[in-house]
N, C-alpha and C positions, 0 to 999 in steps of 0.2 A: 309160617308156623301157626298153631293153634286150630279149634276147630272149622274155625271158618276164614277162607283168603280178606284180606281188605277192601277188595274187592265187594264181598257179599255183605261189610260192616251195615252200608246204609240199609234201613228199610224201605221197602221197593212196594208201593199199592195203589192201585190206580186213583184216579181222581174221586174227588169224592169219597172214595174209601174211609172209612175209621179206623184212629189206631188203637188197638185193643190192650186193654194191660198189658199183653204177654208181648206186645210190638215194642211198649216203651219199656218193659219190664220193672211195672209199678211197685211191686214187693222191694225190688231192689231199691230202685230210690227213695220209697218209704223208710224203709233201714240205715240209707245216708245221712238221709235228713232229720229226722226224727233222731240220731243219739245225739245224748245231751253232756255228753265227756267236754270240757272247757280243756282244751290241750294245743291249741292253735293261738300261735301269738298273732295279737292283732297288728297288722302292718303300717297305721293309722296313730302316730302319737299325736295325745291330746297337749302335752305340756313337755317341752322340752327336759329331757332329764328322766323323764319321767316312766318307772317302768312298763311295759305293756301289757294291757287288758290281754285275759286268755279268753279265746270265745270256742265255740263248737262249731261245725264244721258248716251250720247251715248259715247260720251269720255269716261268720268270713265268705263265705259262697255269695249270699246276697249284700252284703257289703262291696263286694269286689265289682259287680254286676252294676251297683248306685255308684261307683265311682268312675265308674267308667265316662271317659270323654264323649264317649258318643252315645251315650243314654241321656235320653231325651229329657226335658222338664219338665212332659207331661207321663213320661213314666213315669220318674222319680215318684213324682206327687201322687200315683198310683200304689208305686210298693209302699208309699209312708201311707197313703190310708188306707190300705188294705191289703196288711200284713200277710194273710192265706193268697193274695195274688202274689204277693213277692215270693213267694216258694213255690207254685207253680213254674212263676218265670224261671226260676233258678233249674227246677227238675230239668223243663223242657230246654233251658239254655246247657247245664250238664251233658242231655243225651244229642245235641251241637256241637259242643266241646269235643267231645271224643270222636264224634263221624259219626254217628248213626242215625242222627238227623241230619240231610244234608242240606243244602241251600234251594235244590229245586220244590222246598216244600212249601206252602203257604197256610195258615190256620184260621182264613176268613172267605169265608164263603163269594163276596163280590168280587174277588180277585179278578180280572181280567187278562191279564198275561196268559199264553199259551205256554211260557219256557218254566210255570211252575205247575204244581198240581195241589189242590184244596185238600187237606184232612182233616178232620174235626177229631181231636182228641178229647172226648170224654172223659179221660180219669182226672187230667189236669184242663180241664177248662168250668170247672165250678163256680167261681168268683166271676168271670170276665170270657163269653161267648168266642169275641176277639181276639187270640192273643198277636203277638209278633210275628210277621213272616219271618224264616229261616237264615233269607241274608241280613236282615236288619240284627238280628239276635248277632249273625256271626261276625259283622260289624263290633257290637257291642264288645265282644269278646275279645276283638283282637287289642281293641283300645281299652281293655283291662289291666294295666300295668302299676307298678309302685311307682311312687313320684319321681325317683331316680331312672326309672326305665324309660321314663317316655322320652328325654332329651337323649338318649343314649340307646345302644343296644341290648335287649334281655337275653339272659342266656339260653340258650338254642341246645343245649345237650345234656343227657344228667350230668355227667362230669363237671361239667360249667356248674353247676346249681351246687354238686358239693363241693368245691372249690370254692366259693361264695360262701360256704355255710364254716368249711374249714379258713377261712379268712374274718368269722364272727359276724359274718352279715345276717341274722335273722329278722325275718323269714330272707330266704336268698332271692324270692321271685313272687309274683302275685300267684294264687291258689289259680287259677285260669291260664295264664302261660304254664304253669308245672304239668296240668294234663296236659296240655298242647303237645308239650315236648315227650308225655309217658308215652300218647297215640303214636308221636309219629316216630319214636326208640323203641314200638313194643317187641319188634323181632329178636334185636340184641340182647333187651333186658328180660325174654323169656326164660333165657337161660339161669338167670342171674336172682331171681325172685320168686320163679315160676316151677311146678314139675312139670316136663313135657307131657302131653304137649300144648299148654294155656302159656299165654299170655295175657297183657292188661286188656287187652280189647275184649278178651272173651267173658270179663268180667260183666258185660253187657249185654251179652246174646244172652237168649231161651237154648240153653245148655241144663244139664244134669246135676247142677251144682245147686244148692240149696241158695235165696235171694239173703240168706242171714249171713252166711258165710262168704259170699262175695263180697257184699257190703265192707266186712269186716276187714278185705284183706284190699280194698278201696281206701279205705280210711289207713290201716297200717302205712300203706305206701304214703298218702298224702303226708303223716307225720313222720315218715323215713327221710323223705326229702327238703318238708319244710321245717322240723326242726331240729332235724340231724338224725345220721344212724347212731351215735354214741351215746344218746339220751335211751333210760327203759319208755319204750313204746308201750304207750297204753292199752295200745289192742291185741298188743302179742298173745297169742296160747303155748300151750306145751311144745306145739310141734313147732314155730318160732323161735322159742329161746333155743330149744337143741339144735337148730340148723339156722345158726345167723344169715340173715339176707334173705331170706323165707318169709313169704307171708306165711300168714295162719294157715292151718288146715284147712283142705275146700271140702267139705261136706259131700258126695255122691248120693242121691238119689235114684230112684226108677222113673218108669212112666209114669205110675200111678199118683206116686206125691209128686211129682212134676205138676200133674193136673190138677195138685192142691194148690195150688200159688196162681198169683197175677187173676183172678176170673172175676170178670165183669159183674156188675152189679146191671136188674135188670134196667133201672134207671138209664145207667149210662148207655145201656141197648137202643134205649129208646129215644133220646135225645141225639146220638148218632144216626139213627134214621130217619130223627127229624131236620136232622143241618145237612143229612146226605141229600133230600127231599128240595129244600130251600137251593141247595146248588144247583139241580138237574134244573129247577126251576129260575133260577136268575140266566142261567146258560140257554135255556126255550128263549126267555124273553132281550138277551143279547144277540141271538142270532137272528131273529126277526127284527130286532131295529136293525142291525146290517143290513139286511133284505130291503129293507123298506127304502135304506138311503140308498144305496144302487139302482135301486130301480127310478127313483126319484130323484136323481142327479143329471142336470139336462146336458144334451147331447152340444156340439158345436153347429151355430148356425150356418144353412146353407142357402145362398143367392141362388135364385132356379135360373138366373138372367147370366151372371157371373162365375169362375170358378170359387171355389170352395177351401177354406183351413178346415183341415180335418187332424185333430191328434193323433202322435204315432200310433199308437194301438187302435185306431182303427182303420187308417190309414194302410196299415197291412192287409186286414179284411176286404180291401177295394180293387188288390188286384192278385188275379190269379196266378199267375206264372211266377216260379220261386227265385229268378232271377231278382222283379223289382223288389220283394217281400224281403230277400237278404238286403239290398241296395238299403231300405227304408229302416230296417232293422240297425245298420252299421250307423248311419246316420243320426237314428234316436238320440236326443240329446237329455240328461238327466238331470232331475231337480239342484240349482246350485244355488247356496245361501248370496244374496245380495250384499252390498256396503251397507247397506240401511238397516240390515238385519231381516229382511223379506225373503221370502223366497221363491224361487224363480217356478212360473208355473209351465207345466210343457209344451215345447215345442209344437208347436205347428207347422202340417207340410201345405203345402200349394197345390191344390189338384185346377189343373188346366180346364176351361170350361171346354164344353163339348164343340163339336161341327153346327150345329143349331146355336147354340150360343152367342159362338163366335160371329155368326151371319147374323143375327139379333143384333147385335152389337156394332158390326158395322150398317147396319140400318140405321143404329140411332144415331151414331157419330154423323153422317153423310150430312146433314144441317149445316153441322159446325165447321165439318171441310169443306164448305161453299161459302161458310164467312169467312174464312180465315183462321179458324179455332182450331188446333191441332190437339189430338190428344197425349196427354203426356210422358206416357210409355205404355212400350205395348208388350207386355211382359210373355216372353216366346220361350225360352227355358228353364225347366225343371230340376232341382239335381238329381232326383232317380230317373228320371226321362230320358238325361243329355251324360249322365255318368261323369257330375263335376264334383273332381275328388276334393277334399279339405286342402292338398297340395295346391291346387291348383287356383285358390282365394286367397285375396289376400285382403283385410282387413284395414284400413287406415281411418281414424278419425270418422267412423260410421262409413266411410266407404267404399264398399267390395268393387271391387278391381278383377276382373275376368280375364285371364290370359289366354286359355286354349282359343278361343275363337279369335280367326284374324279379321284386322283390320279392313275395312271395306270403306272405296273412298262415298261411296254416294249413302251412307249412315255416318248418321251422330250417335254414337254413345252416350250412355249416360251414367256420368260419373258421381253421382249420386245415390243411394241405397234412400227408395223408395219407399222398402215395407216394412215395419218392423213388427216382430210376433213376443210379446212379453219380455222385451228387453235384450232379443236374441237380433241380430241381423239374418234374416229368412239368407238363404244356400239360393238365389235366385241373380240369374243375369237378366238385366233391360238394356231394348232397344228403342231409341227413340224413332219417330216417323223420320222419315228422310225427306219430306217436301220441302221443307224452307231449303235445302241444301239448294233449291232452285235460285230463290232470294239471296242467296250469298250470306243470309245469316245462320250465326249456330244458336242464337238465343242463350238463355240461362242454363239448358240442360245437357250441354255436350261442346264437343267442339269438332272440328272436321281431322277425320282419321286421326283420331283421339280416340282413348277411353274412358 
């Protein structure tokens, strides 16, 4: 119901964008906050017994905001030294409350995250450049409660809240839970407070209704709920008292006085286009340090003489047929937190040295096989090479045990796990030489038709 789905509630503008009075609908929260009617019991006794302070609506509003558990101490000590900032925070934490700020928004230009988008609101950011991103505010809010609510559950439906209120409990609910629950009962209670077709929510949209008269029946409702429908409501009008359960009258407008309300000052023009300016340009200078560390991130070294650990991803780039490219891919193993609290840096595959290599290599050895020096393994398969599935390993106390290939009497195996790559046991089988199997011995690294 109402003019616009719940859907359309938040305001939607890209990054950087500014939100214009008529985004946050300044007139209107001007008119919240600014009356000075004392008709709101304070929730806060100072002295047991003691009757309760009446305040207006903008206090209990930012009262309710400083008591919150999860408002910070170096807020606090912000809204106590600069009172025009605590109502700020209150506006912008208000159009939170209801949905119309929603959490993907952030209102500080360094932001970093991709999952929110930077606005600089000019009407309310006069005192303090910075304010609160969007979740932190919405944090604040939820841990808004009366000292009774936070051990317990707060009432979740109006019914609940005049239930509590017909049980003598005033106020029944913190001022911040009470909208929570008008947002998200506005369908049912349009019928019940509203003519079709408005509800609460539309009291917040750039609609046709005068920012005085909304205001007015904002407030009514607040003191409908928090100090009862049976007390005379200080905001009532005419059309009110004849139709109990009625807000006020909502004013109609045209276009033309529509375009009298909410309009920018050119100041705030211009300080919008200097924080939009300051963004494009923090975001120039964060994408070039990315740039800069990619490009200046060194590669994995490679033995011209020896095969090569090469990381998955590029490891893929090295062979062209889409067989071994899936093979390597299923393989990839992913960052996994250590016992130490470390974390595990990526895997490394094994690339085979070449046919030159290989003949290098036994160049260099042939010395040591005329003294009697063996080399100590000669590491012949691959897992994307030889297709040795995870089933097919088995892991004991560091080490990997090879099943598919069989036994051969004239090799020693080695049961041993040779190479290790950042705390991962390498997917690799070894073979040791099989000359000493002449001498009758196995030595320390096998044993005969063992694995």
């Amino acid at each position: 119901v109402g003019y616009l789905s719940r859907k359309a509630l938040p305001i939607k503008r890209n990054d950087a964008e500014p939100l214009t009075r008529e985004d946050v609908q300044y007139d209107l929260l001007y008119h919240i906050f600014s009356d000075a009617r004392t008709v709101f019991t304070n929730p806060i006794k100072n002295t047991p017994g003691e009757t309760p302070a009446k305040l207006h609506f903008c206090d209990l509003y930012v009262n309710a905001l400083y008591k919150s558990s999860k408002c910070s101490k170096v807020l606090k000590d912000k809204m106590v030294e600069t009172p025009m900032f605590a109502v700020e925070l209150a506006k912008i934490s208000l159009l939170t409350n209801v949905g119309r700020i929603n959490t993907t928004m952030a209102f500080f230009p360094e932001m970093k995250t991709a999952l929110r988008t930077y606005h600089p609101v000019p009407s309310l950011q006069k005192t303090d450049g910075n304010a609160q991103d969007a979740p932190r505010i919405k944090n604040c809010l939820k841990a808004a409660l009366l000292p009774a609510e936070i051990k317990g559950e707060p009432p979740s439906t109006p019914e609940q809240i005049l239930e509590k209120l017909r049980a003598g409990q005033r106020p029944p609910t913190s001022v911040v839970n009470l909208i929570f629950v008008l947002a998200n009962h506005a369908a049912p209670l349009a019928s019940v407070h509203f003519e079709t077709p408005l509800n609460f929510l539309d009291l917040f949209l750039p609609i046709n209704i005068t920012s005085a008269s909304r205001a007015r029946a904002f407030l009514w409702l607040m003191f409908h709920y928090l100090e009862g429908p049976d007390l005379p409501n200080p905001f009532e009008d005419e059309y009110s008292r004849q139709h109990p359960g009625k807000v006020p009258w909502l004013h109609r407008i045209n276009e033309m006085e529509m375009q009298g309300e909410n309009i920018d000052t050119e100041e705030e023009i211009q300080w919008g286009i200097t924080m939009s300016g300051q963004r494009d340009a923090f975001l120039q200078r964060l994408m070039t340090s990315i740039d800069a560390e990619k490009k200046a991130k060194p590669l994995a070294t490679v033995n011209p003489t020896k095969g090569s650990f090469l990381p998955s991803s590029l490891l893929s780039a090295t062979h062209s047929n889409d067989r071994a490219i899936s093979e390597v891919n299923y393989h990839r193993l992913r960052q996994r937190h250590l016992p130490n609290g470390e974390r595990e840096k990526p895997f490394l595959h094994y690339v085979p040295p070449t046919r030159e290599q290989q003949q290098q290599q036994q160049q260099q050895a042939e010395p040591e096989r005329r003294r009697g020096l063996l080399p100590l393994c000669d590491i012949t398969y691959v897992l994307h090479h030889n297709q040795i599935m995870p089933h097919d390993l088995l892991a004991l106390g560091g080490v990997t045990v090879v099943h598919r290939f069989p036994v051969r009497s004239d090799v020693i195996y080695c049961n041993v796990c040779l190479l290790f790559c950042n705390s991962s046991i390498c997917l690799l089988s070894c073979r040791c030489v099989a000359s000493r199997l002449n001498s009758g011995s196995t030595g320390r690294f096998g044993r005969r038709n063992g694995r």
